[in-house]
Rosetta silent file (secondary structure, phi, psi, omega in degrees, C-alpha in Angstrom):
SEQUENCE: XXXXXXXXXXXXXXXXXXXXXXXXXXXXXXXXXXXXXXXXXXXXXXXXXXXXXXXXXXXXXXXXXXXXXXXXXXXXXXXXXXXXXXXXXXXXXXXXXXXXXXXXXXXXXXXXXXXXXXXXXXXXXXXXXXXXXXXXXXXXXXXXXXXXXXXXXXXXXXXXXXXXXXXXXXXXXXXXXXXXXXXXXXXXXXXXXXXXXXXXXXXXXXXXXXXXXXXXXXXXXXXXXXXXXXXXXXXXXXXXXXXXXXXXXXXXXXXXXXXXXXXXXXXXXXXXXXXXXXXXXXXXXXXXXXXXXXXXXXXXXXXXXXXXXXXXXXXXXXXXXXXXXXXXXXXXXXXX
SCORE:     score description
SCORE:     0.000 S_00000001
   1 L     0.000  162.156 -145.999  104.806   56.544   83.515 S_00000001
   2 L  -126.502  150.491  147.351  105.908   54.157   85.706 S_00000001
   3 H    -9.430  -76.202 -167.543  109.188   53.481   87.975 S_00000001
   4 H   -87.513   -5.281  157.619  110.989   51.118   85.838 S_00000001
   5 H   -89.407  -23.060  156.850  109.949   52.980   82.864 S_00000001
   6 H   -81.246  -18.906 -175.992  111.607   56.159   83.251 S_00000001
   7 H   -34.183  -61.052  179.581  114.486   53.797   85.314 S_00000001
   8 H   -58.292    2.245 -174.737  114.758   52.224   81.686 S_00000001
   9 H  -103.415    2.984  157.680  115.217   55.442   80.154 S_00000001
  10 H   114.733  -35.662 -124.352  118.446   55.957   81.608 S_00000001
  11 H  -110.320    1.109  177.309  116.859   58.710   84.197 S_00000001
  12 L    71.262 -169.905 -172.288  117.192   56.681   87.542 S_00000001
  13 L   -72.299  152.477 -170.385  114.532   56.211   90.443 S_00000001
  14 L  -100.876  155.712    7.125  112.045   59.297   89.410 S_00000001
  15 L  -105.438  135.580  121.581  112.077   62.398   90.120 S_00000001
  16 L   162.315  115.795 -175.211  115.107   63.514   89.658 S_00000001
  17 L  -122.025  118.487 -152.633  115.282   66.322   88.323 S_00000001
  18 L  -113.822   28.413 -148.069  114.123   68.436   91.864 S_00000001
  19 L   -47.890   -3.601  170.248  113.801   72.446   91.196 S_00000001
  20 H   -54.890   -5.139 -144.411  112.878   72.470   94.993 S_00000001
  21 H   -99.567  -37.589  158.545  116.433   72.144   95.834 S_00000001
  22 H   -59.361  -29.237 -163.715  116.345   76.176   95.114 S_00000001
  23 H   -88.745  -12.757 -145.956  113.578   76.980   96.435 S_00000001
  24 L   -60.173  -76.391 -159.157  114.748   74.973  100.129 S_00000001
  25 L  -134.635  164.056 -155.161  115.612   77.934  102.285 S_00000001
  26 H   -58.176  -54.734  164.109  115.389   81.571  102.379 S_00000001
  27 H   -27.236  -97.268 -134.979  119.776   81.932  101.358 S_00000001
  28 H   -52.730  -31.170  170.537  119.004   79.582   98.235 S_00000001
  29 H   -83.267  -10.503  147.779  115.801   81.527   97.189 S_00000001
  30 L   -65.293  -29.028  145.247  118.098   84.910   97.177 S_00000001
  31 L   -63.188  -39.232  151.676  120.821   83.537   95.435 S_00000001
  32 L   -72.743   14.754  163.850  118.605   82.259   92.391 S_00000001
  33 L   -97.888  141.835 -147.722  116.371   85.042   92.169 S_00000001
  34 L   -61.935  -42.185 -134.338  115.516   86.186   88.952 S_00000001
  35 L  -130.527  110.450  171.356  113.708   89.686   89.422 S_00000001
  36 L  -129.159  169.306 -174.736  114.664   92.075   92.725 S_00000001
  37 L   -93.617   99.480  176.758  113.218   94.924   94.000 S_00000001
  38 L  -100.103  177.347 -169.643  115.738   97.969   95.113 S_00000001
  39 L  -109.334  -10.756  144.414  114.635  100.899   97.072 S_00000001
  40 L   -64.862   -1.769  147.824  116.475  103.018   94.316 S_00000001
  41 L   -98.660   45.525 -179.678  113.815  101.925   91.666 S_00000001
  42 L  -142.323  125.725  153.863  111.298  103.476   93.622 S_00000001
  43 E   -80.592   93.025 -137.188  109.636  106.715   93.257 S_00000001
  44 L  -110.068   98.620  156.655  107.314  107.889   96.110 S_00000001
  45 L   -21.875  153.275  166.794  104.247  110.616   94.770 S_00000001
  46 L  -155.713  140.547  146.462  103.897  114.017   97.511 S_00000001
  47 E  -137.950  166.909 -146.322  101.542  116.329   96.990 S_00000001
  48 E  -137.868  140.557 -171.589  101.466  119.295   98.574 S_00000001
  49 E  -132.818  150.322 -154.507   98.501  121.931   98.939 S_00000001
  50 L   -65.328  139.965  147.286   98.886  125.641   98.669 S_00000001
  51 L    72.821   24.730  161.653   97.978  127.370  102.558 S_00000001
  52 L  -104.314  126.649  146.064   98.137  124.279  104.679 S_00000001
  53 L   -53.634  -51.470 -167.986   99.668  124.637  107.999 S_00000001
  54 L  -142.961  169.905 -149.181   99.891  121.380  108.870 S_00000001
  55 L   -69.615  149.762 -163.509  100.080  117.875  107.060 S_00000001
  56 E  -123.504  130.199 -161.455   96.115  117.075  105.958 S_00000001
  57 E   -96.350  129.896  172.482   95.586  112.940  105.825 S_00000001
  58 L   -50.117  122.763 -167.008   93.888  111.337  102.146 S_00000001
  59 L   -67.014  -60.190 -120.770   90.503  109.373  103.518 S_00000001
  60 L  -105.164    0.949  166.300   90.634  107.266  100.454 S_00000001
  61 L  -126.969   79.823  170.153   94.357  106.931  100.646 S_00000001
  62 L   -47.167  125.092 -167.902   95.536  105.804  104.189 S_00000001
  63 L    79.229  -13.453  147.353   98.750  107.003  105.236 S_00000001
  64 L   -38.727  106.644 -165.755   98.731  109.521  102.427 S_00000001
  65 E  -148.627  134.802  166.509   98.878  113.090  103.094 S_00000001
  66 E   -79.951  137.154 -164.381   98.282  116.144  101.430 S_00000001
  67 E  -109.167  136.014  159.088  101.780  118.172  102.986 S_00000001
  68 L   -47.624  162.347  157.198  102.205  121.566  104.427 S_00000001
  69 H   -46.636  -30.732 -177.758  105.376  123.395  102.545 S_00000001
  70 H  -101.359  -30.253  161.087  107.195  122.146  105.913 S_00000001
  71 H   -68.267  -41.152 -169.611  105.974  119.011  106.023 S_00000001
  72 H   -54.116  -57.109  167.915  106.702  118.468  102.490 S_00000001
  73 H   -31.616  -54.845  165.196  110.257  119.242  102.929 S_00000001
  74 H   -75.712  -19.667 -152.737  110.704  116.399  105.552 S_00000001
  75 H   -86.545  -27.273 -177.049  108.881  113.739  103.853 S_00000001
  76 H   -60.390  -70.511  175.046  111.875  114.542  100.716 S_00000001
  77 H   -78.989   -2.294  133.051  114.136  113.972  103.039 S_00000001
  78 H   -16.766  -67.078 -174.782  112.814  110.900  104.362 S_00000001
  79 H   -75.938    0.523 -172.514  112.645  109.682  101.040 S_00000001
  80 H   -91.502  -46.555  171.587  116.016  110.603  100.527 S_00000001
  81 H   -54.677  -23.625 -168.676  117.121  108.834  103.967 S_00000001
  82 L   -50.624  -56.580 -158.492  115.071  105.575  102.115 S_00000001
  83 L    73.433   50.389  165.856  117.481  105.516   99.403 S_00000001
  84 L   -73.677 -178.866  179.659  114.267  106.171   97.196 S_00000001
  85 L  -119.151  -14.532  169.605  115.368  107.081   93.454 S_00000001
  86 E  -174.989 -179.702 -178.573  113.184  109.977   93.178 S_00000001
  87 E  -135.569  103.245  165.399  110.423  111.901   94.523 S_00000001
  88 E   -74.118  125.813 -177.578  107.002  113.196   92.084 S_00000001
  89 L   -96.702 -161.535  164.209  105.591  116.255   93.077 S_00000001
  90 L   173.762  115.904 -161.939  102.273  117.374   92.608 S_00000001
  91 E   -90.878  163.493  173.849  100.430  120.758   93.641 S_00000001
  92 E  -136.989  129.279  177.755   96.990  121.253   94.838 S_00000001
  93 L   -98.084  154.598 -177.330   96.232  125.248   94.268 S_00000001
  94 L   -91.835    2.518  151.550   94.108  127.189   96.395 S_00000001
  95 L  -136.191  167.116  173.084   92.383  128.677   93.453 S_00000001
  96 L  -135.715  167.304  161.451   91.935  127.629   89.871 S_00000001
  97 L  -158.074  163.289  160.384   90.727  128.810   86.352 S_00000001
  98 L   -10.175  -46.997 -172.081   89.991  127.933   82.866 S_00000001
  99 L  -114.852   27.195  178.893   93.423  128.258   82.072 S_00000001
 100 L    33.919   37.764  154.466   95.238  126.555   84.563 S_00000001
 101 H   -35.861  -45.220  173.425   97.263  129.677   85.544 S_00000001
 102 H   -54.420  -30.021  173.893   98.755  128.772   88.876 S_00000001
 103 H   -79.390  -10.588  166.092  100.874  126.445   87.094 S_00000001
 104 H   -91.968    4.324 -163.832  102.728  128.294   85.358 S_00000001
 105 L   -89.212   88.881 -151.202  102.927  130.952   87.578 S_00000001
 106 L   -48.519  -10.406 -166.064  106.562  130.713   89.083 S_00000001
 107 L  -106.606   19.117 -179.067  105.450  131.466   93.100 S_00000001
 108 L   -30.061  149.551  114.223  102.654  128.746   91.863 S_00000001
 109 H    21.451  -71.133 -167.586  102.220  126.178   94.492 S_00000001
 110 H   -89.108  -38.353  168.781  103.741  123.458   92.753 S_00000001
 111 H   -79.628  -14.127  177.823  107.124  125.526   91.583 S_00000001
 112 H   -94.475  -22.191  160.823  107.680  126.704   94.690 S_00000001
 113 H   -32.165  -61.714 -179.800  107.046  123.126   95.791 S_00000001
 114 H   -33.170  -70.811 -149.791  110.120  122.477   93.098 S_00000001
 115 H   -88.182   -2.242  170.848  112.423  124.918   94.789 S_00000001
 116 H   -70.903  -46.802  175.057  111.482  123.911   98.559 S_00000001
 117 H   -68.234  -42.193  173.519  112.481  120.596   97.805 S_00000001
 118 H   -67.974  -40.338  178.963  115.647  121.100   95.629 S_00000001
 119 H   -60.396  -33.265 -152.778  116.712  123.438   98.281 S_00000001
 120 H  -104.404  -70.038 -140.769  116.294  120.356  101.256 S_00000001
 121 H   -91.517  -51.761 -157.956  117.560  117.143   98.922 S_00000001
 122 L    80.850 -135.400  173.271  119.761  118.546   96.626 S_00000001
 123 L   -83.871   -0.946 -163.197  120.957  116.149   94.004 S_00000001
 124 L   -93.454    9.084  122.591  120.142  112.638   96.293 S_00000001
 125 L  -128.793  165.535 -159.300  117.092  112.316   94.696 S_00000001
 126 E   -94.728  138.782 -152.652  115.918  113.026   91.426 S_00000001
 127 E  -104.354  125.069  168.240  113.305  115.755   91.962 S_00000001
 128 E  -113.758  167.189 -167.928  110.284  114.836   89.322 S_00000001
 129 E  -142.129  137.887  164.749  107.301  117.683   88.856 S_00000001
 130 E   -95.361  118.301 -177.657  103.908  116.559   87.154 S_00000001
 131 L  -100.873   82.869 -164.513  103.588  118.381   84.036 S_00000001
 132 L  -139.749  177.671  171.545   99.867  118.595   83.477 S_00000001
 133 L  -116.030  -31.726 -173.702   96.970  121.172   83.753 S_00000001
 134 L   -37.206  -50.412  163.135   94.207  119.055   85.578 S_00000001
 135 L   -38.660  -15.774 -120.523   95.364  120.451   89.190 S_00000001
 136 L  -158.006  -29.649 -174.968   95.224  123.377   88.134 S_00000001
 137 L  -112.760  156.602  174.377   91.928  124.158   85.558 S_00000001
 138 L   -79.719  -14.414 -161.709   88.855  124.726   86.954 S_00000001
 139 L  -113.488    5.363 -166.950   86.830  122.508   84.978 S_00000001
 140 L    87.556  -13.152 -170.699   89.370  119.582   85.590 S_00000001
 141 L   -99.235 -170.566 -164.707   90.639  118.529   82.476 S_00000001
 142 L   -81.370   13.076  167.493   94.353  117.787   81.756 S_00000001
 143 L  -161.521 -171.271 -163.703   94.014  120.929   78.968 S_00000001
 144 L   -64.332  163.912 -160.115   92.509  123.803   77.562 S_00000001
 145 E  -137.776  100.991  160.116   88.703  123.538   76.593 S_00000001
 146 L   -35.984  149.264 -172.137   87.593  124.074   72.852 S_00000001
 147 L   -85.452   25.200 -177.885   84.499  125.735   72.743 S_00000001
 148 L  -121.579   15.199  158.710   82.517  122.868   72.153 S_00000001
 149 L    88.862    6.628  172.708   83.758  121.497   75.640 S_00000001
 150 L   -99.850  170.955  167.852   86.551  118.990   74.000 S_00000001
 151 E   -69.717  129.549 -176.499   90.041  119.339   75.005 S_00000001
 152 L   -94.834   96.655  161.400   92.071  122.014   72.092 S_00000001
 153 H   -54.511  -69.233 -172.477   95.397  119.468   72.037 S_00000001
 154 H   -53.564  -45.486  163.002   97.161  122.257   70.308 S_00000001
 155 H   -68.652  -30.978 -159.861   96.393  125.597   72.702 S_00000001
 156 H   -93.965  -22.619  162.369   97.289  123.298   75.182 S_00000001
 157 H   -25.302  -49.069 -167.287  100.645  122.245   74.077 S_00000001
 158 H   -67.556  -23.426 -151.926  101.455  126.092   74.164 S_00000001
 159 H   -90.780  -58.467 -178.351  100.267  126.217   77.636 S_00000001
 160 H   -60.552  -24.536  157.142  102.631  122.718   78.597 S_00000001
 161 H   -62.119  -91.682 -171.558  105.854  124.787   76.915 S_00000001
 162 H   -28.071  -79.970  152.209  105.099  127.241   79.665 S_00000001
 163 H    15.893  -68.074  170.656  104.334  124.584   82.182 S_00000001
 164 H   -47.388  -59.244  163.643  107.942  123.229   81.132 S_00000001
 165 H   -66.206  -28.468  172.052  109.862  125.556   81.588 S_00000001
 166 H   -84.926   13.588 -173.591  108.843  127.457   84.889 S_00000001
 167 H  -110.710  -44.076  178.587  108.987  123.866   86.282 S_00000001
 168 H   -62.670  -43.754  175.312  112.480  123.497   85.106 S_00000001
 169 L   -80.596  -52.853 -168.517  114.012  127.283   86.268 S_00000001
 170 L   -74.238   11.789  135.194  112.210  126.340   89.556 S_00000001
 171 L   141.741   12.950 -149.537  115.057  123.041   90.048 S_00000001
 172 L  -102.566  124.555  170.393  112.897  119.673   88.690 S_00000001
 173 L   -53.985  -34.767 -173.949  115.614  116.959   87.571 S_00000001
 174 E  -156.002  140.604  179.935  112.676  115.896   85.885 S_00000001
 175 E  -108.796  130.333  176.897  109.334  116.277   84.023 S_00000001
 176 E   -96.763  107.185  151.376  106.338  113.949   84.309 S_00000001
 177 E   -85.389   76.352  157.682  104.342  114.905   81.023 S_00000001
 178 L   -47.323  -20.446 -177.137  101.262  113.534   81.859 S_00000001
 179 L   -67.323  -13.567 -171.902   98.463  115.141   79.643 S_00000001
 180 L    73.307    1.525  178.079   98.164  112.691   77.082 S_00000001
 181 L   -53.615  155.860  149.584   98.357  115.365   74.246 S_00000001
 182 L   -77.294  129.949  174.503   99.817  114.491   70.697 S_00000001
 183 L    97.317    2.352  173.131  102.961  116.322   69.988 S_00000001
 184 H   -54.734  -78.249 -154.734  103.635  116.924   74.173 S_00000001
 185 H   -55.704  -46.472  178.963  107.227  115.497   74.252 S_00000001
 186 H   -53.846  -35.623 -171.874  108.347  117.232   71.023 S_00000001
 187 H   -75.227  -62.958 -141.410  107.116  121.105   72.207 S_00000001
 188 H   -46.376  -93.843  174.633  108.084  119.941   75.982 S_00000001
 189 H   -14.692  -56.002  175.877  111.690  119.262   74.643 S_00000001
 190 H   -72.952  -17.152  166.549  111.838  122.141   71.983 S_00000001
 191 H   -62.871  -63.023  170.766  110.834  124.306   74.749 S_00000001
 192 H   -62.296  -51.059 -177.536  113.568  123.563   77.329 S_00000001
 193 H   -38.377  -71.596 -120.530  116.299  123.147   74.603 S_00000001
 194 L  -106.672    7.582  169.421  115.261  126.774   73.460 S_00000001
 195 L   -88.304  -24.505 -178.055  115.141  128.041   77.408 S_00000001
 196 L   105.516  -11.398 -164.530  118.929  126.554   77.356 S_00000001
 197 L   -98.834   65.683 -162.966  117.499  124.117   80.176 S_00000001
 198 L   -96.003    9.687  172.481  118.712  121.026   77.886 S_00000001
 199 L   -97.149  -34.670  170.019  119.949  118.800   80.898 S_00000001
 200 L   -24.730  128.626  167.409  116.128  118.647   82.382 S_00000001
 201 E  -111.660  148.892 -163.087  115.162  115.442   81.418 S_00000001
 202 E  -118.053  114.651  171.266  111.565  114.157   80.310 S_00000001
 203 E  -113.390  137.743  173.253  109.732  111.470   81.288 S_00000001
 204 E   -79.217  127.681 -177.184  106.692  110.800   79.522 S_00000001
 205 L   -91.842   75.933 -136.415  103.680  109.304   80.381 S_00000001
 206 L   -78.304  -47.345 -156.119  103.428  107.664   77.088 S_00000001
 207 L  -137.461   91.076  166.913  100.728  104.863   77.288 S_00000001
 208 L  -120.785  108.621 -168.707   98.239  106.461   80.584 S_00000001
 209 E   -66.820 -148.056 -169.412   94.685  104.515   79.916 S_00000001
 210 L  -140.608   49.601 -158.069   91.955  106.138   80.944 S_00000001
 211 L   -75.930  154.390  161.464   91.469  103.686   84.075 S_00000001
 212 L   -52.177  -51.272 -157.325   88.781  103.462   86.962 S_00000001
 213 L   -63.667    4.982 -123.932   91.874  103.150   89.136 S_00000001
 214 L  -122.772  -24.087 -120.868   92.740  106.566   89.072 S_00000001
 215 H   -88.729  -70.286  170.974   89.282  107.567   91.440 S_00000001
 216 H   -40.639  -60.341 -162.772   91.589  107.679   95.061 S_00000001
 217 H   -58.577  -33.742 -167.779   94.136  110.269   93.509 S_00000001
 218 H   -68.758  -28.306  141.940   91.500  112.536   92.360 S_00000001
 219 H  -121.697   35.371  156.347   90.791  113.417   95.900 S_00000001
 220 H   -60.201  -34.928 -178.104   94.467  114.029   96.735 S_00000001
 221 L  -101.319  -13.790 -165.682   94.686  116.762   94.019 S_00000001
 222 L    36.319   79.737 -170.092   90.871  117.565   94.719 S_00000001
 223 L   -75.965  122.297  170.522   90.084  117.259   91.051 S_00000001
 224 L  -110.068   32.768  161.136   86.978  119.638   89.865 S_00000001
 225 L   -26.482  123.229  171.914   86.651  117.137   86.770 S_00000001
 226 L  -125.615  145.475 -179.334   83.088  117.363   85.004 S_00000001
 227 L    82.861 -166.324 -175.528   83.056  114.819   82.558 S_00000001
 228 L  -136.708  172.467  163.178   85.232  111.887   81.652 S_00000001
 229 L   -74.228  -23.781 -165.043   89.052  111.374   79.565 S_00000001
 230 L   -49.923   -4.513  179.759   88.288  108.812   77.483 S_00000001
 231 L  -101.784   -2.419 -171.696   88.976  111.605   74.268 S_00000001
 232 L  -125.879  -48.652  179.201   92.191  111.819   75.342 S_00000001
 233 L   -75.920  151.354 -171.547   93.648  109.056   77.751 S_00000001
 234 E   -80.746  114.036  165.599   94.534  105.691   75.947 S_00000001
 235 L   -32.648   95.083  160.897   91.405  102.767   74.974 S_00000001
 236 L   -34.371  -42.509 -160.042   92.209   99.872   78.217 S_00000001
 237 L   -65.264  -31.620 -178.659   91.163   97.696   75.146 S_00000001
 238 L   -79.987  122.910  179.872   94.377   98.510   73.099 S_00000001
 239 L   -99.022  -54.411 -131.604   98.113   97.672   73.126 S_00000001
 240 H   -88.600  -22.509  161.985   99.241   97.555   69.990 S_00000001
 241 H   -49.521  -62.162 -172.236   97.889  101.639   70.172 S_00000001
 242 H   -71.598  -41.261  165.345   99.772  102.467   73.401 S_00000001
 243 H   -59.029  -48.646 -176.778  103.201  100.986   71.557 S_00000001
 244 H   -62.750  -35.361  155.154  102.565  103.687   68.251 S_00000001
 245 H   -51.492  -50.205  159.148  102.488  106.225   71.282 S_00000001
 246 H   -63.554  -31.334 -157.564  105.291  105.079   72.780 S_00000001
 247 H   -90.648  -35.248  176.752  107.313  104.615   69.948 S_00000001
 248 H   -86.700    6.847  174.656  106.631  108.803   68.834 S_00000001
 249 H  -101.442  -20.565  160.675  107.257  110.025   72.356 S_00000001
 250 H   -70.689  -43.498 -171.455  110.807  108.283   72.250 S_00000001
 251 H   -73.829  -45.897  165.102  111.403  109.766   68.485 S_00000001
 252 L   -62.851    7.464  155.604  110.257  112.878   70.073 S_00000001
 253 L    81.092   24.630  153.391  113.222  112.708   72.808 S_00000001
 254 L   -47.940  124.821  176.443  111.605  111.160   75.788 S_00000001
 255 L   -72.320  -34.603  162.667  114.223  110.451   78.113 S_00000001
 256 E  -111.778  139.712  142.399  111.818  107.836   79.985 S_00000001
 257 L   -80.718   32.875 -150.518  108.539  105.871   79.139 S_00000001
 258 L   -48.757  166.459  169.706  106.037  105.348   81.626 S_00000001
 259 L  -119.993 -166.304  176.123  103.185  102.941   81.525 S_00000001
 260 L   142.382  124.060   -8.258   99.895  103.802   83.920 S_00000001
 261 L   -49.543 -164.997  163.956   98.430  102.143   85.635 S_00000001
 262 L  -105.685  -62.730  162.553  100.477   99.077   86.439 S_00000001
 263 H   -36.087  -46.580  175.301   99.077   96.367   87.715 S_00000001
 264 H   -80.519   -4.816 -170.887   96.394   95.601   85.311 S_00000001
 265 H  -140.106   31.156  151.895   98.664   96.329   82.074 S_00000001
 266 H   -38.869  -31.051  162.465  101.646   94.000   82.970 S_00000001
 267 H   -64.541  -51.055 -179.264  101.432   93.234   79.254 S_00000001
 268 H   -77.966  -33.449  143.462  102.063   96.624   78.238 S_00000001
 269 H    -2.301  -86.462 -164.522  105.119   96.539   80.325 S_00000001
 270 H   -53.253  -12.039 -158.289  106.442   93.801   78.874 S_00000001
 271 H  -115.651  -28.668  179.392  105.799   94.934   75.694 S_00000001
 272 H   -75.862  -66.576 -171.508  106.877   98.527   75.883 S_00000001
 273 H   -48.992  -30.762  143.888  110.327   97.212   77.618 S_00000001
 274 H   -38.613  -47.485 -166.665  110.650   95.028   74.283 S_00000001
 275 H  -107.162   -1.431 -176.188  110.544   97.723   72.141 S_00000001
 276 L  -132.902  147.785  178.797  112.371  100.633   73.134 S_00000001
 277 L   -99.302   48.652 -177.453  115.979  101.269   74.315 S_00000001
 278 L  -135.826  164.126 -173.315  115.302  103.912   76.795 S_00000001
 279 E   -59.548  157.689 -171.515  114.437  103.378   80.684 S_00000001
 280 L  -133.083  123.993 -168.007  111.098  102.161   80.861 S_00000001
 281 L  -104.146 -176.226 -163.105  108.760  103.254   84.102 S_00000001
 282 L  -176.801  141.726 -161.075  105.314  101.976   85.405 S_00000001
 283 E  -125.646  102.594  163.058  102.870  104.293   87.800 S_00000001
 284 L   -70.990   18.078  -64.798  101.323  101.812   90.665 S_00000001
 285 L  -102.648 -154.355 -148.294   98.655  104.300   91.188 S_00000001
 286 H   -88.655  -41.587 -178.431   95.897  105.580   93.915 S_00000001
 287 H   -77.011  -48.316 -156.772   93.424  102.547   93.205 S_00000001
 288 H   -73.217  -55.231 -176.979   96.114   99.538   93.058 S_00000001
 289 H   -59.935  -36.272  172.658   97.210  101.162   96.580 S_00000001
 290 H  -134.386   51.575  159.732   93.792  101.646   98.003 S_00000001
 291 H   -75.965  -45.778 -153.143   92.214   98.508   97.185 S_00000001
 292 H   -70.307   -1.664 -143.374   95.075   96.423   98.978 S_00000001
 293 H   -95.700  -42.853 -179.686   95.128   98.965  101.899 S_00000001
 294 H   -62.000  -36.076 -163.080   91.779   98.431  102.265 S_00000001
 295 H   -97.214   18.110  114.104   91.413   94.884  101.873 S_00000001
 296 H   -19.414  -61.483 -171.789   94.809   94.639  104.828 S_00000001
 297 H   -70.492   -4.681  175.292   92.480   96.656  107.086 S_00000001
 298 L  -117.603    9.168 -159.311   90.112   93.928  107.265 S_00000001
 299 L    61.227   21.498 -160.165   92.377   91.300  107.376 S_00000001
 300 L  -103.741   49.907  112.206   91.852   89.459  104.471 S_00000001
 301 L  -144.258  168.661 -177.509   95.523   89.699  103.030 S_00000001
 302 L   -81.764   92.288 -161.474   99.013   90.008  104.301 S_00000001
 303 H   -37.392  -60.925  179.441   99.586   93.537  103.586 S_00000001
 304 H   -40.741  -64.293  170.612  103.947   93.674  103.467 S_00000001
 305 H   -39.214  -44.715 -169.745  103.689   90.466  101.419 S_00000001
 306 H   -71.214  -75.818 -176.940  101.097   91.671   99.086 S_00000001
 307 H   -18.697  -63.794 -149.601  103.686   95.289   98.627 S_00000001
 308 H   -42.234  -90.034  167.640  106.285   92.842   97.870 S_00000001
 309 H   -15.116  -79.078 -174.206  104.497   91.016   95.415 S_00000001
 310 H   -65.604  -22.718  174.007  103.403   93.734   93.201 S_00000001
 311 H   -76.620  -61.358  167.629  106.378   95.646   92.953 S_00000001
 312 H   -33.363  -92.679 -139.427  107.967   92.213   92.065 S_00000001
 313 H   -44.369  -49.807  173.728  105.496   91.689   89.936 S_00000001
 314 H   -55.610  -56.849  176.301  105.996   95.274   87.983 S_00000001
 315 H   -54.127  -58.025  161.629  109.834   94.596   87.751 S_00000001
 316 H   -29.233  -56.102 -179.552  109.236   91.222   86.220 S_00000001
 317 H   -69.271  -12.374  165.377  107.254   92.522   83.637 S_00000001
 318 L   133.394   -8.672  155.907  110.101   94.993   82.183 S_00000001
 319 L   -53.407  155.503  178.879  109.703   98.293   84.747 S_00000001
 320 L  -127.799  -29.435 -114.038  113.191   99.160   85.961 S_00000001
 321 L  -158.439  126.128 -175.845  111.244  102.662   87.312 S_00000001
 322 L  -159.525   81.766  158.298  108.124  102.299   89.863 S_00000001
 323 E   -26.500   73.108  169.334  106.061  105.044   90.728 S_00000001
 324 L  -125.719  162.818 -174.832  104.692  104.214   94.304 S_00000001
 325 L   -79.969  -27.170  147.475  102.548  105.053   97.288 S_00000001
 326 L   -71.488    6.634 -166.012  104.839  102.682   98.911 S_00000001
 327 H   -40.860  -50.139  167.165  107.987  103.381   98.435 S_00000001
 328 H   -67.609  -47.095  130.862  109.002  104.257  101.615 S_00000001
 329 H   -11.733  -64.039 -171.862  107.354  101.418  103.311 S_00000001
 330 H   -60.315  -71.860 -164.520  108.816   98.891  100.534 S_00000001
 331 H   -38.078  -52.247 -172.727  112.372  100.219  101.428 S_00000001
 332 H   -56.669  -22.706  169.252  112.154   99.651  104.494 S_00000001
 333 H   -75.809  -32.075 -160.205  110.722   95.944  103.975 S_00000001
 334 H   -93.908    6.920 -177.997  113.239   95.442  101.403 S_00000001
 335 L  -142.904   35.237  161.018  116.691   96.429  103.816 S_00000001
 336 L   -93.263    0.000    0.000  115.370   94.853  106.989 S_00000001
């Protein structure tokens, strides 16, 4: 269109209508922005391994660490100094079995992990516990093993009612149900309720695919996995699946939703944060951190920026709640 044709249209010399005039300087893009990033929507993973002296560093996750009991302890209150919003624990046992016994075992690893932590932080972050078996069984999976070598969803519920409850008497604000079972949030719930522990709150990990990205974490927890998830963990190819999951683990008294991963299922964000009136959370996980860490170290992206970005990116899509390996890092980018 030409000069004197929008002129004639009433609209003056073109353009203008400018949206740079927000974008101009660093003030004007912080006063119009849509989507921010706090360091109190951030949740920073620890995991901690039974019979370490001293903190043991993740190859495949740089700056990662598996934590002594004493390390672990500082890194809480770190995240506490952060003004993180919560801290996920997660034990690595120095033995295992069939039956994932150390976790339920109150001087377990992971519960005393609980009460090490509750003991240091107190209430000024919300103390989350991973409520799973995989850490914990010998063959790796997240539950008990039918004798034809599938996961028994039902023995293992009873086993995640234990799970619940010694996790709960040992101080955790909150439980990350993680297994992918049908029917977890309803026993998990009916469990605490009937321990009396009915202020624990549950977050679920309602729609966790059965991703590649997951490969880095596995030797954080030093995972003795044979096999794959895929009978259990949620079809990448599906959405409209991972909402009918979501939708019974809120009618089943999830306090939270999670998605997981994040990055690659920005859609399922957006879509779970559409449909439910409860907080809605999002797990950046071990691969989304340590592709970028990796591809930093070689100089091919701007690491901080890149953090930024995806955490933006997560919030945009409908997380309010952001599980990350950065957490600590991001605060610190985000109150400089």
């Amino acid at each position: 269109m030409s000069d004197a044709g929008v002129s004639g249209a009433g609209l003056g010399a073109f353009p203008q209508v400018r949206p740079r005039r927000l974008r101009r300087t660093a003030a004007m893009r912080r006063l119009v922005a849509q989507t921010h990033v706090e360091p109190s929507q951030l949740v920073l993973p620890l995991f901690v391994r039974e019979g370490l002296t001293e903190p043991r560093p993740i190859s495949s996750l740089p700056g990662v660490l598996q934590h002594s009991r004493d390390s672990l302890r500082k890194a809480a209150v770190s995240a506490a100094q952060a003004g993180l919003g919560g801290v996920m624990l997660f034990g690595v046992p120095a033995g295992r079995d069939e039956h994932g016994s150390a976790g339920c075992d109150p001087d377990g690893v992971l519960n005393v992990a609980i009460r090490d932590v509750v003991a240091e932080v107190g209430d000024a972050v919300v103390v989350m516990s991973d409520l799973c078996l995989d850490e914990f069984t010998s063959h790796g999976h997240c539950g008990l093993l039918a004798a034809d070598g599938t996961v028994d969803n039902d023995a293992t519920l009873a086993v995640y009612a234990q799970l619940a409850v010694a996790q709960a008497q040992a101080g955790a604000h909150m439980l990350g149900a993680s297994g992918m079972m049908d029917g977890q949030i309803g026993v998990v719930r009916s469990a605490l309720d009937a321990a009396g522990l009915t202020d624990t709150a549950v977050l679920a990990y309602a729609a966790k695919y059965a991703s590649a990205f997951f490969g880095p974490f596995r030797e954080a927890v030093e995972s003795a996995l044979t096999g794959d998830r895929l009978g259990y963990q949620q079809d990448p190819a599906n959405l409209t699946e991972s909402l009918r999951e979501v939708r019974l683990d809120v009618a089943e008294g999830a306090d939270i939703v999670m998605v997981k991963p994040a990055l690659p299922y920005l859609d399922v964000i957006s879509e779970v944060r559409r449909i439910v009136d409860v907080p809605v959370a999002a797990y950046q996980v071990s691969g989304e951190y340590a592709m970028v860490e990796a591809a930093a170290a070689n100089g091919w992206l701007e690491r901080d920026r890149v953090v930024l970005e995806t955490l933006t990116s997560i919030r945009r899509a409908g997380a309010q709640i952001i599980v990350t390996y950065w957490a600590v890092d991001a605060a610190r980018l985000l109150t400089r």
